[in-house]
mmCIF file as Biopython writes it, N, C-alpha, C and O atoms, coordinates in Angstrom:
data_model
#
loop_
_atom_site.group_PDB
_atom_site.id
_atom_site.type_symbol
_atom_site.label_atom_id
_atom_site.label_alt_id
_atom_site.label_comp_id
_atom_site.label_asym_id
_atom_site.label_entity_id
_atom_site.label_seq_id
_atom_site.pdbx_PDB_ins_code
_atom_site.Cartn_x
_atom_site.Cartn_y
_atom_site.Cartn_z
_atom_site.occupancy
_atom_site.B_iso_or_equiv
_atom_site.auth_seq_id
_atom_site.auth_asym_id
_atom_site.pdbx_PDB_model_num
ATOM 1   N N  . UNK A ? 1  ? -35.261 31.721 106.861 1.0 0.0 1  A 1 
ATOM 2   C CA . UNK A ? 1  ? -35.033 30.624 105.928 1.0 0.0 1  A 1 
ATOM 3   C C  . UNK A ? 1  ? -36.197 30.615 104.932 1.0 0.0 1  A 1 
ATOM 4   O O  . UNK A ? 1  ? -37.360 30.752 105.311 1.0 0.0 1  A 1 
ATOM 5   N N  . UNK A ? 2  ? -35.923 30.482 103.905 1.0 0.0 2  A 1 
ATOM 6   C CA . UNK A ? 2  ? -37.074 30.729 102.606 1.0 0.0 2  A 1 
ATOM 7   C C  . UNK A ? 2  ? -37.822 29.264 102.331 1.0 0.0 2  A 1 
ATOM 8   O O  . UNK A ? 2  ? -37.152 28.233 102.401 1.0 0.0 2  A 1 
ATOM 9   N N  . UNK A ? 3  ? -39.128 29.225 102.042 1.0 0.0 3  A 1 
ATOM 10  C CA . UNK A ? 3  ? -39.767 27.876 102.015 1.0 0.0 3  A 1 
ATOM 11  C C  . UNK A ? 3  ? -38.978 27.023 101.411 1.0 0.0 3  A 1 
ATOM 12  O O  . UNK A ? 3  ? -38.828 25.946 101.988 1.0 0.0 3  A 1 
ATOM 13  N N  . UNK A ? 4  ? -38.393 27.195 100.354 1.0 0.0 4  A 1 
ATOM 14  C CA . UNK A ? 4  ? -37.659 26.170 99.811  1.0 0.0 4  A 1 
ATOM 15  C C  . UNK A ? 4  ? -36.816 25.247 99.987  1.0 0.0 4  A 1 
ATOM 16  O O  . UNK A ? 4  ? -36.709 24.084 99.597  1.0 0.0 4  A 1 
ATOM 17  N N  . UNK A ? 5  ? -36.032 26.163 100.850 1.0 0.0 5  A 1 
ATOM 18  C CA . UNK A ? 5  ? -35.026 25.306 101.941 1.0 0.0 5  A 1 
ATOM 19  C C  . UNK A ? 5  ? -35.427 24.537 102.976 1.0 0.0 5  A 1 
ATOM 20  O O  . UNK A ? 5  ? -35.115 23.399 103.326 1.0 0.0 5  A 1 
ATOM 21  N N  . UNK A ? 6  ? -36.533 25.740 103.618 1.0 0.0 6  A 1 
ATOM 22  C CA . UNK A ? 6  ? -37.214 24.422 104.193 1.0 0.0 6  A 1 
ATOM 23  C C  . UNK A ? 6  ? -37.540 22.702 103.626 1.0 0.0 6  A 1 
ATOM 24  O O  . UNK A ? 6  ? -37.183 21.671 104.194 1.0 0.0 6  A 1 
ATOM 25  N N  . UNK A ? 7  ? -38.173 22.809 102.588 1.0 0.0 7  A 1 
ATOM 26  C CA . UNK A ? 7  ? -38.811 21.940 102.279 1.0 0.0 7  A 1 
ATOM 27  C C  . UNK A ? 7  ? -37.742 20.522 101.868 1.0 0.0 7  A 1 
ATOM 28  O O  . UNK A ? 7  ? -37.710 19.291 101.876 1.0 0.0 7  A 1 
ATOM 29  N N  . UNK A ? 8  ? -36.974 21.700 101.536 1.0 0.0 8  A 1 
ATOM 30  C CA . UNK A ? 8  ? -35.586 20.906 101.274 1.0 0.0 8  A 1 
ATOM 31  C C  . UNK A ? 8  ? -34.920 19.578 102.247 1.0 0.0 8  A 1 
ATOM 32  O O  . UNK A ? 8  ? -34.657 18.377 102.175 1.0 0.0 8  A 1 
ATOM 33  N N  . UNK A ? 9  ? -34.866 20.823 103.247 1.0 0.0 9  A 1 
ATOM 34  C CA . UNK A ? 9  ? -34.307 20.443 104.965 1.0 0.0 9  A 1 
ATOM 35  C C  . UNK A ? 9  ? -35.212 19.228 104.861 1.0 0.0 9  A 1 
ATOM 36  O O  . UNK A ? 9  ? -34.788 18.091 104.657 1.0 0.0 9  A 1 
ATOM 37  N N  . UNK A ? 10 ? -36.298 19.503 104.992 1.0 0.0 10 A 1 
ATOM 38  C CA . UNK A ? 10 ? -37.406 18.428 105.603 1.0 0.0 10 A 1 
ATOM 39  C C  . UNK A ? 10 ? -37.393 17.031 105.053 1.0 0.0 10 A 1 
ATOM 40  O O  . UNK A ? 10 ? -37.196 15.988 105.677 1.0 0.0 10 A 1 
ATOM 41  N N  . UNK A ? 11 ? -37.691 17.232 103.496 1.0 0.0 11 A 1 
ATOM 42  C CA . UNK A ? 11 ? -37.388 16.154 102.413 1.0 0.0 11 A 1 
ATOM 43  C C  . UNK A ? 11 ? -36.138 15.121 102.917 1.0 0.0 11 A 1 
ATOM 44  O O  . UNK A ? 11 ? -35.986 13.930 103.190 1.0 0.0 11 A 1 
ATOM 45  N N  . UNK A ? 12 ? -35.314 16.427 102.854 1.0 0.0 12 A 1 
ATOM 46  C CA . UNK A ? 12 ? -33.980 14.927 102.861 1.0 0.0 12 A 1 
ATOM 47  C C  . UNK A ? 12 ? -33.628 14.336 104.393 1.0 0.0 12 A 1 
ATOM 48  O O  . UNK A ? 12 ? -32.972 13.325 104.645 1.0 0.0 12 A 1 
ATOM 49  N N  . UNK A ? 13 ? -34.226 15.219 105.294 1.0 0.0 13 A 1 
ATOM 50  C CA . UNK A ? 13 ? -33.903 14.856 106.292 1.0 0.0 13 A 1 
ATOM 51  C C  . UNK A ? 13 ? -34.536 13.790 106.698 1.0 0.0 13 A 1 
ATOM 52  O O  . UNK A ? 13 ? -33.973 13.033 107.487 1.0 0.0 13 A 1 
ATOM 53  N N  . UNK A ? 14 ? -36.295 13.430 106.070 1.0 0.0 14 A 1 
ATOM 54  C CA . UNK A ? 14 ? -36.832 12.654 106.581 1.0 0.0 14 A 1 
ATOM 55  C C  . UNK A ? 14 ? -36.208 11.279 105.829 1.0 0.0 14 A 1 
ATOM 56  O O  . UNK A ? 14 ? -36.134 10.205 106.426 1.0 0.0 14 A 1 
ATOM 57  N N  . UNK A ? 15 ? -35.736 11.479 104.327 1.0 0.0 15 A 1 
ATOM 58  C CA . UNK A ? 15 ? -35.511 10.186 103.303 1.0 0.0 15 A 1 
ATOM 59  C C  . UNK A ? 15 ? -33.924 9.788  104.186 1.0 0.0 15 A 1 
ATOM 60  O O  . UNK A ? 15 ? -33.272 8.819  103.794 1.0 0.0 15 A 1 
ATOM 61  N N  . UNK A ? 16 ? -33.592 10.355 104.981 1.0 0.0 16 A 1 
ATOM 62  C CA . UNK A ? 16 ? -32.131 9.987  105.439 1.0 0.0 16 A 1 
ATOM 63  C C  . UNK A ? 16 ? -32.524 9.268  106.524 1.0 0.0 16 A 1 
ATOM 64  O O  . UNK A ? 16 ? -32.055 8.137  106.654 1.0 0.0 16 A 1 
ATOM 65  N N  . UNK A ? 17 ? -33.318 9.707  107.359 1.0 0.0 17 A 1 
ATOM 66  C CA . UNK A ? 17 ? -33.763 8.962  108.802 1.0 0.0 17 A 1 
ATOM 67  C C  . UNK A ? 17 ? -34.036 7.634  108.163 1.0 0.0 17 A 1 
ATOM 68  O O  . UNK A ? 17 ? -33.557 6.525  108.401 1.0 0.0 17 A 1 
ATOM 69  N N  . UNK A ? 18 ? -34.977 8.053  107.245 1.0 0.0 18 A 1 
ATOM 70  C CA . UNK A ? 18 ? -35.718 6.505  106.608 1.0 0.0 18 A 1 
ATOM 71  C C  . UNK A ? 18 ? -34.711 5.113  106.400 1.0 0.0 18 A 1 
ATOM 72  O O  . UNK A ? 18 ? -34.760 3.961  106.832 1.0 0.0 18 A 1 
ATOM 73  N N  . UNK A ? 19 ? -33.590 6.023  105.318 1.0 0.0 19 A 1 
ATOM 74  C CA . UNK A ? 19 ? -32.350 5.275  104.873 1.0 0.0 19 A 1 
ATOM 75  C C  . UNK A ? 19 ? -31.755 4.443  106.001 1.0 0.0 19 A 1 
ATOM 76  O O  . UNK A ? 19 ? -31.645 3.217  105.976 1.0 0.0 19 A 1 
ATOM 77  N N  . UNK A ? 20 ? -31.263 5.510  107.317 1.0 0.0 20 A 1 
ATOM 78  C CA . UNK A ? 20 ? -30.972 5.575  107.987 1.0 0.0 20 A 1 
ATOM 79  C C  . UNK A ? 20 ? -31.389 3.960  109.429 1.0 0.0 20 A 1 
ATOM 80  O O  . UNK A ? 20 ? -30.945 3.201  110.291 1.0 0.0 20 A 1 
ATOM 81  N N  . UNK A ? 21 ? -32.280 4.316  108.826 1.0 0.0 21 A 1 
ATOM 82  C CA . UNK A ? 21 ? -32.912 3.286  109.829 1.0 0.0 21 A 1 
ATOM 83  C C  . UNK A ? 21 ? -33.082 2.105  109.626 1.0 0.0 21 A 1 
ATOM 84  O O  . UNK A ? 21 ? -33.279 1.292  110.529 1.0 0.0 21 A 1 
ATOM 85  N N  . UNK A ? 22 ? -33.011 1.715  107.916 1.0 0.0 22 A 1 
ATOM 86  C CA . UNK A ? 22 ? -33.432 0.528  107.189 1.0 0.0 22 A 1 
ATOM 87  C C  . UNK A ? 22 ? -34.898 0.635  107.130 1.0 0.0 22 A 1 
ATOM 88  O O  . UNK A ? 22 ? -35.439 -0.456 107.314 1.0 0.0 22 A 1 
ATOM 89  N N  . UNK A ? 23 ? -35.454 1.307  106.994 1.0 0.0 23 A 1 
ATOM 90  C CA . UNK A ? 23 ? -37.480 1.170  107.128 1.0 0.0 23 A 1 
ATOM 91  C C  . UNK A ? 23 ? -37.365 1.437  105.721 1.0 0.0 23 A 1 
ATOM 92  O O  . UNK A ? 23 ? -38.376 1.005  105.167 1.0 0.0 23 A 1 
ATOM 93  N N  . UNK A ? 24 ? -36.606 1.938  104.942 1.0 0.0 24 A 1 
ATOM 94  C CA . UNK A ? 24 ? -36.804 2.995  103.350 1.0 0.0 24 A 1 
ATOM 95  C C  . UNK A ? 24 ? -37.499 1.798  102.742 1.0 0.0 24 A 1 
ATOM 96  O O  . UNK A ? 24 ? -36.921 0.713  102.674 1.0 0.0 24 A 1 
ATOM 97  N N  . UNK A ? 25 ? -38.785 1.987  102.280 1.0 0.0 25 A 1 
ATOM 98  C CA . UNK A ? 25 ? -39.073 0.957  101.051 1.0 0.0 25 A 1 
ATOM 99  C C  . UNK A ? 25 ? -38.622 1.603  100.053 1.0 0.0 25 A 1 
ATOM 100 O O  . UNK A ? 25 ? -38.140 2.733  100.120 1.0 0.0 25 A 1 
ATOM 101 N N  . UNK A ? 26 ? -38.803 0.619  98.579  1.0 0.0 26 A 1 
ATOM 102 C CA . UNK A ? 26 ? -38.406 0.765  97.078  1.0 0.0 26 A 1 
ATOM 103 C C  . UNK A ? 26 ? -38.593 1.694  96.973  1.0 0.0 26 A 1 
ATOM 104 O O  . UNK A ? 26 ? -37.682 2.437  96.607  1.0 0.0 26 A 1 
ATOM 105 N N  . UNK A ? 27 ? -39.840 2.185  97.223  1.0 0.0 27 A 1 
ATOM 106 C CA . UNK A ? 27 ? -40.688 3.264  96.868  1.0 0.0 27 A 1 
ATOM 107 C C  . UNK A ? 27 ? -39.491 4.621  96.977  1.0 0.0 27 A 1 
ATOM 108 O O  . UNK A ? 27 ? -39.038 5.300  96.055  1.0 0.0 27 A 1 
ATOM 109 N N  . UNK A ? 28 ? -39.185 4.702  98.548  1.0 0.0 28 A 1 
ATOM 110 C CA . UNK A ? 28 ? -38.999 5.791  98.825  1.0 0.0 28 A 1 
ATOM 111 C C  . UNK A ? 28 ? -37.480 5.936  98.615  1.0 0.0 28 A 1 
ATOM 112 O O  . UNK A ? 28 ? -36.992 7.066  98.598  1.0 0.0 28 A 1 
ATOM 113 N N  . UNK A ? 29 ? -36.512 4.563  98.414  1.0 0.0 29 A 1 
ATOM 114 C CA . UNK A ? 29 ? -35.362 4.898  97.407  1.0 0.0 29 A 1 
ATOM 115 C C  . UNK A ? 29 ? -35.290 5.722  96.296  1.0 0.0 29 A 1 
ATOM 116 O O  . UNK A ? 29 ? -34.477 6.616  96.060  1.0 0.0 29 A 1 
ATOM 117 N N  . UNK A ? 30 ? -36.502 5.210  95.445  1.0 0.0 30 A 1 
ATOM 118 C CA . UNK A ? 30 ? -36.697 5.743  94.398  1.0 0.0 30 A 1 
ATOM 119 C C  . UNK A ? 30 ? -36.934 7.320  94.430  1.0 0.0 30 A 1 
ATOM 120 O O  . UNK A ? 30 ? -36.460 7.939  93.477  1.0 0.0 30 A 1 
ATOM 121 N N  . UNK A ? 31 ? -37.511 7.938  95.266  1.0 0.0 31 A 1 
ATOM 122 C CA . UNK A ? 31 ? -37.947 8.990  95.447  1.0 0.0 31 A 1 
ATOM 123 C C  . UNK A ? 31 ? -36.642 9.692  95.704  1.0 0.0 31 A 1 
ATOM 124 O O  . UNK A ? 31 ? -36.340 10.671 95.022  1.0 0.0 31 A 1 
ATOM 125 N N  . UNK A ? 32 ? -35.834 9.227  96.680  1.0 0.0 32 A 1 
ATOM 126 C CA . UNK A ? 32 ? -34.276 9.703  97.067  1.0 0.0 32 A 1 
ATOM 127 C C  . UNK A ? 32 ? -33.322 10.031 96.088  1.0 0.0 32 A 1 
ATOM 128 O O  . UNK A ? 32 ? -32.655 11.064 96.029  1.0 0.0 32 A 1 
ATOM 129 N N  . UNK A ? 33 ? -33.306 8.704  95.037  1.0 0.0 33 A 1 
ATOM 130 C CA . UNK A ? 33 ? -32.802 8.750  93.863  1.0 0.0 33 A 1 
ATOM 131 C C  . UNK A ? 33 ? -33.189 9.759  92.859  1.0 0.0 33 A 1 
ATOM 132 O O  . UNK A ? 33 ? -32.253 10.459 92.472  1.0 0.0 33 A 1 
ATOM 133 N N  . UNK A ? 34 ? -34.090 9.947  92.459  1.0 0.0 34 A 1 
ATOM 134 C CA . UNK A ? 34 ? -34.809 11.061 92.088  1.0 0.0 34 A 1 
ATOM 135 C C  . UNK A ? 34 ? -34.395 12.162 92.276  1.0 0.0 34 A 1 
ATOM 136 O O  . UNK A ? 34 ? -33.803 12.861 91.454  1.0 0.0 34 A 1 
ATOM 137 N N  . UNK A ? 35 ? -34.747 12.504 93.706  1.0 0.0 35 A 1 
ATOM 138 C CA . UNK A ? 35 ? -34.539 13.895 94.566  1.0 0.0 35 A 1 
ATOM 139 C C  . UNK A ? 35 ? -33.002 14.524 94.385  1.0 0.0 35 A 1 
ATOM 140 O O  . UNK A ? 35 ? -32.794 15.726 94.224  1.0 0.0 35 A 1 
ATOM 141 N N  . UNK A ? 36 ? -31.802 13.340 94.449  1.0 0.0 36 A 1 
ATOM 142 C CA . UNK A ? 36 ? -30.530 13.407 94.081  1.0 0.0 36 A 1 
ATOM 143 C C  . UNK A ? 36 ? -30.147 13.675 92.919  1.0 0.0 36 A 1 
ATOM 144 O O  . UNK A ? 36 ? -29.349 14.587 92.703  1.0 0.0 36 A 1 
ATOM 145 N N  . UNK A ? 37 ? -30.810 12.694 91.695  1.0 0.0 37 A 1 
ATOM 146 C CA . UNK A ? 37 ? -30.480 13.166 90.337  1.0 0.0 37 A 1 
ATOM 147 C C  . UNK A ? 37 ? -31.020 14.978 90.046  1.0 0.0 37 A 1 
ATOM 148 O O  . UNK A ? 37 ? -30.353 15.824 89.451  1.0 0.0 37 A 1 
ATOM 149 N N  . UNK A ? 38 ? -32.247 15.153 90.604  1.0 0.0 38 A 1 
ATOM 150 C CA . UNK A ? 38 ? -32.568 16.675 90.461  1.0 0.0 38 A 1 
ATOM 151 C C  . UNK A ? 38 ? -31.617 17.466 91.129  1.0 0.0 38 A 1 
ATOM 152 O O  . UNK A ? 38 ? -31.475 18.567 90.595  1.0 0.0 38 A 1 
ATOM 153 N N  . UNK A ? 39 ? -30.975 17.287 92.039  1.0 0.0 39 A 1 
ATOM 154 C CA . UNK A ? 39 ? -29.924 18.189 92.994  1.0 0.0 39 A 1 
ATOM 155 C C  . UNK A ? 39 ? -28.682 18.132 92.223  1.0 0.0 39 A 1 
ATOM 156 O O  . UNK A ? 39 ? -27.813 18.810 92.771  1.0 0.0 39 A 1 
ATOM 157 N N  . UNK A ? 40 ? -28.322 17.611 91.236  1.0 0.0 40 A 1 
ATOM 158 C CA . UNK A ? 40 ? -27.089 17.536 90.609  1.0 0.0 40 A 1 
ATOM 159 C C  . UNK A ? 40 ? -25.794 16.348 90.971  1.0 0.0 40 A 1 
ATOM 160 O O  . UNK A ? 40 ? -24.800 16.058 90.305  1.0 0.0 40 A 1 
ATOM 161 N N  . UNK A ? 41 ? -26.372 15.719 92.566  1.0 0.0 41 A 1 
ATOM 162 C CA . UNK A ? 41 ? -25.496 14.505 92.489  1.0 0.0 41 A 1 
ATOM 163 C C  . UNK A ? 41 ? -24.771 13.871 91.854  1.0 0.0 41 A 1 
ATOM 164 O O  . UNK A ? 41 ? -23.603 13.700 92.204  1.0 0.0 41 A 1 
ATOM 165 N N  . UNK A ? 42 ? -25.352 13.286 90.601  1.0 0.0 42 A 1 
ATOM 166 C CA . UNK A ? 42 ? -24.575 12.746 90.024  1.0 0.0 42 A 1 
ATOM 167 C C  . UNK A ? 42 ? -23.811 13.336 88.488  1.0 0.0 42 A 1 
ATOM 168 O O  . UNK A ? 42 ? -23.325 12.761 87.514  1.0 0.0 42 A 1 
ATOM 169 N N  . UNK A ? 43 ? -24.030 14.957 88.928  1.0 0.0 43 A 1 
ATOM 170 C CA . UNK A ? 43 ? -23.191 16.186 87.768  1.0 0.0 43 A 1 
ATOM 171 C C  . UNK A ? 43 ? -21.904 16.224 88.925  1.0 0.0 43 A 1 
ATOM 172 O O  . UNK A ? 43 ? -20.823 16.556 88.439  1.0 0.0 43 A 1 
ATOM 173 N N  . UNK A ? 44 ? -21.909 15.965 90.177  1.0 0.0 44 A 1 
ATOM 174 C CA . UNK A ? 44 ? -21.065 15.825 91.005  1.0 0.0 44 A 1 
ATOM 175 C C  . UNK A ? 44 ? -21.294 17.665 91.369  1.0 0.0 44 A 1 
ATOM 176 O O  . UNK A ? 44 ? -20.342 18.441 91.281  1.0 0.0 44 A 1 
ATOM 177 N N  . UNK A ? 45 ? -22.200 17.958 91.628  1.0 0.0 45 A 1 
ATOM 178 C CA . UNK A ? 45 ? -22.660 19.695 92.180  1.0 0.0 45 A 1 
ATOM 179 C C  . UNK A ? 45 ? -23.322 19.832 93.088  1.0 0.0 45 A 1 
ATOM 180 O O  . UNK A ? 45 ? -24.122 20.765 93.030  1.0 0.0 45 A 1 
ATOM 181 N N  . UNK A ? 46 ? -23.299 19.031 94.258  1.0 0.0 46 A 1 
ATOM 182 C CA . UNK A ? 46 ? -24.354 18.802 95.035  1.0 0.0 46 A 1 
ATOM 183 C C  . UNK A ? 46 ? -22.767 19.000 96.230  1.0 0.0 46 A 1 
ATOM 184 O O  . UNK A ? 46 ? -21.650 18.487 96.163  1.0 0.0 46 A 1 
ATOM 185 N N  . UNK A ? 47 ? -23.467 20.103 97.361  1.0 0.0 47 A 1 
ATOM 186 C CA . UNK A ? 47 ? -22.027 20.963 98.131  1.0 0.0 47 A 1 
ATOM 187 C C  . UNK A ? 47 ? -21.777 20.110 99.550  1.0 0.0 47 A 1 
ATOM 188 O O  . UNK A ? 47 ? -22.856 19.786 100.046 1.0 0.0 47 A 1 
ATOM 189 N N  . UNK A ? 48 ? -20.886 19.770 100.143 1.0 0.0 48 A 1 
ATOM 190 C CA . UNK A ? 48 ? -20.496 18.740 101.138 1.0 0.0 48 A 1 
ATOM 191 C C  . UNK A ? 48 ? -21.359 19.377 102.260 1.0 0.0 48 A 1 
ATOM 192 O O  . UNK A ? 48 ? -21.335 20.601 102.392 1.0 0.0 48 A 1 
ATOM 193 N N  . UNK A ? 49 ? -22.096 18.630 103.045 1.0 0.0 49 A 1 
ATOM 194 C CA . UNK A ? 49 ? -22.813 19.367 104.199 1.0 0.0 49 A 1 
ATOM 195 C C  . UNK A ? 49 ? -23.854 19.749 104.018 1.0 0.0 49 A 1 
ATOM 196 O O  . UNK A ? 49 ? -24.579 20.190 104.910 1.0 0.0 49 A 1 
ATOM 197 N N  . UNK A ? 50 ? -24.209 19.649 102.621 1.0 0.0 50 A 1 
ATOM 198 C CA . UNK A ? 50 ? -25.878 19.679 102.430 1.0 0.0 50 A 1 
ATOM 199 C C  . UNK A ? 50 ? -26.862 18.612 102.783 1.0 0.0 50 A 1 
ATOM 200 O O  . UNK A ? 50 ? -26.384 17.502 103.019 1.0 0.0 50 A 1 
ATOM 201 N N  . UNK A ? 51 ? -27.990 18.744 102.850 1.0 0.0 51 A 1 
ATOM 202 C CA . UNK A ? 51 ? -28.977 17.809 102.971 1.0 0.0 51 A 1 
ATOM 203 C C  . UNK A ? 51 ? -28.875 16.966 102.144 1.0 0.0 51 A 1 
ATOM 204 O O  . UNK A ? 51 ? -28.999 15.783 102.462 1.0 0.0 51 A 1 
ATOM 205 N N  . UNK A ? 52 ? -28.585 17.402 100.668 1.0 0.0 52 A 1 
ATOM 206 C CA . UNK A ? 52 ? -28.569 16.079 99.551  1.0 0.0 52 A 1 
ATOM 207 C C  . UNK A ? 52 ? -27.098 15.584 99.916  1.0 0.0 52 A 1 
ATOM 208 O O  . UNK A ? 52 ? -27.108 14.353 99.941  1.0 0.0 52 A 1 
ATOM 209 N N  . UNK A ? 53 ? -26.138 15.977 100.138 1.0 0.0 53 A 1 
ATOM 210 C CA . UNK A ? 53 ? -25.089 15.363 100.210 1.0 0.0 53 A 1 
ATOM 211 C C  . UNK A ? 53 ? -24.682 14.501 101.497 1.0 0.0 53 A 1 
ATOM 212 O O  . UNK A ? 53 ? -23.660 13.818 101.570 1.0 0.0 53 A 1 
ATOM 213 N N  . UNK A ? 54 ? -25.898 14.681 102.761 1.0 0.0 54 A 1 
ATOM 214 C CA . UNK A ? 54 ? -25.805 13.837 103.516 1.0 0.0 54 A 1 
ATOM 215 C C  . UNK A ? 54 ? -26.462 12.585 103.201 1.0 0.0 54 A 1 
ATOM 216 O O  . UNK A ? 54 ? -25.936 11.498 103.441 1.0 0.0 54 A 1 
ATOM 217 N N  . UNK A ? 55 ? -27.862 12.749 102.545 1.0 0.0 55 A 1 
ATOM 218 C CA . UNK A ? 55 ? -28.542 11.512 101.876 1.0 0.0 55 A 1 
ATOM 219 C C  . UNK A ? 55 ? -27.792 10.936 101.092 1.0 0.0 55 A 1 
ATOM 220 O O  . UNK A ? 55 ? -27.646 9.720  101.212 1.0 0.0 55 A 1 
ATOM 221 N N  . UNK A ? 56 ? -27.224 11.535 100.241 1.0 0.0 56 A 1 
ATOM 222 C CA . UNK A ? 56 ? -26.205 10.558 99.267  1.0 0.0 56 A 1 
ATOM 223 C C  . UNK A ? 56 ? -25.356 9.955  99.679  1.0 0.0 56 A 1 
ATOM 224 O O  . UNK A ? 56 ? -25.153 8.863  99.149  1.0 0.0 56 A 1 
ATOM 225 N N  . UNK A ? 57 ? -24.382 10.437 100.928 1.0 0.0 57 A 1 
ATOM 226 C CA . UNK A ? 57 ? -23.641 9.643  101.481 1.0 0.0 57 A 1 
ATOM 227 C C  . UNK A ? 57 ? -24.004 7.952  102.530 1.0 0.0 57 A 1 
ATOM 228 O O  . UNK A ? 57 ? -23.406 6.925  102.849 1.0 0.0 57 A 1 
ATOM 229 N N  . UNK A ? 58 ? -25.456 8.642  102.726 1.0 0.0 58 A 1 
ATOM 230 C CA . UNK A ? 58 ? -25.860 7.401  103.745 1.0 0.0 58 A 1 
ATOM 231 C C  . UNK A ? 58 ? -26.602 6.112  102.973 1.0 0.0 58 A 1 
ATOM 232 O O  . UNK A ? 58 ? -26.902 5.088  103.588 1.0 0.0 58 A 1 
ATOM 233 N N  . UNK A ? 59 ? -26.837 6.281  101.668 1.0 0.0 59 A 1 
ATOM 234 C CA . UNK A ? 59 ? -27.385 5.515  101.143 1.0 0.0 59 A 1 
ATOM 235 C C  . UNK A ? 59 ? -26.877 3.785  100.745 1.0 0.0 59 A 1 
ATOM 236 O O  . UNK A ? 59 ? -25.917 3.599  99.997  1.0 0.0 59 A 1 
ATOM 237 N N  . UNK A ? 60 ? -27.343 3.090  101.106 1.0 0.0 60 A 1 
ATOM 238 C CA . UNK A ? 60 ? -27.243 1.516  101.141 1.0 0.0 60 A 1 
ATOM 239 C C  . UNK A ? 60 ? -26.299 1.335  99.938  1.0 0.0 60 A 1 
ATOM 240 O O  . UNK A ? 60 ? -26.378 0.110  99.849  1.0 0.0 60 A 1 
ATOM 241 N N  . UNK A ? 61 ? -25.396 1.730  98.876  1.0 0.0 61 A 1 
ATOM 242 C CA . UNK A ? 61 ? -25.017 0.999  97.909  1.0 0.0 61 A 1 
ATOM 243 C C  . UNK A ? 61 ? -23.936 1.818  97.831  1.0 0.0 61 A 1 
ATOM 244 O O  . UNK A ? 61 ? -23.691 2.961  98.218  1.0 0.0 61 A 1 
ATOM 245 N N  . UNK A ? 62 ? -23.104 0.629  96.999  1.0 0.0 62 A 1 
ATOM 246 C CA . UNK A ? 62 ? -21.565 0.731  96.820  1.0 0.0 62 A 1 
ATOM 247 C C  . UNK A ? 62 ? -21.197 2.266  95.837  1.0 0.0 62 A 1 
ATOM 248 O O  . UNK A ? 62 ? -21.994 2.558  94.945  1.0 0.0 62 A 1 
ATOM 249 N N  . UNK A ? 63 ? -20.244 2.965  96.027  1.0 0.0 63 A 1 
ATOM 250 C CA . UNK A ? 63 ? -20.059 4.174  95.486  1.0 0.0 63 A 1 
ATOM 251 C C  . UNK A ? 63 ? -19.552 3.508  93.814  1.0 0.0 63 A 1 
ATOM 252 O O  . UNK A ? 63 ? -18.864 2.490  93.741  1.0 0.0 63 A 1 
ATOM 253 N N  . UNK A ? 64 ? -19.983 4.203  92.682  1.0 0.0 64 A 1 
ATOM 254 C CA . UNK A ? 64 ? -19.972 3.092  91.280  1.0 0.0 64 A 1 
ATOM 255 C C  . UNK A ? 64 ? -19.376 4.879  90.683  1.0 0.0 64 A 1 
ATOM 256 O O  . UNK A ? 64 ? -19.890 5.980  90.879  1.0 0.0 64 A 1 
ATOM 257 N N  . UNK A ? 65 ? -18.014 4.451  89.861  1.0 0.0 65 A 1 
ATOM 258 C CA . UNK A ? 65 ? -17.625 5.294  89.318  1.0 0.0 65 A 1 
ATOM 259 C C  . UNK A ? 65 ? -17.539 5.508  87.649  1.0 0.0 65 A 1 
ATOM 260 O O  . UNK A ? 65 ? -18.071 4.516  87.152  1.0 0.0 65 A 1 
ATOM 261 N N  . UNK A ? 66 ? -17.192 6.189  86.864  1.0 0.0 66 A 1 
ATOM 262 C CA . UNK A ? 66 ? -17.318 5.821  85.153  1.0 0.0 66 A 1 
ATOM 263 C C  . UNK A ? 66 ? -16.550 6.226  84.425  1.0 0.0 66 A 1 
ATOM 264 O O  . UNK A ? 66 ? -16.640 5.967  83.225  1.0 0.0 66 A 1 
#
């Protein structure tokens, strides 16, 4: 597995536990949010079963369409 993915893995896995748990401060929404807009989330390119696409799914707010 190439560092990147790692880091990847790690990132979202930890911002999902966080989510996950209710502990996430502002802070680290923000960081999630972030991390998602860079992954293409909301270009809708982000692949089912990924790390970003599990964070995106677990996240506290209503799905908002346009």
């Amino acid at each position: 597995m190439d560092i990147l993915k790692q880091l990847e893995d790690a990132l979202a896995g930890d911002l999902l536990a966080r989510v996950q748990s209710g502990t996430a401060t502002a802070a680290e929404l923000a960081v999630a949010r972030q991390y998602l807009k860079d992954a293409g989330a909301f270009a809708g390119v982000i692949e089912a079963g990924s790390p970003a696409h599990n964070l995106l799914s677990n996240l506290p707010f209503d799905e908002v369409t346009h």
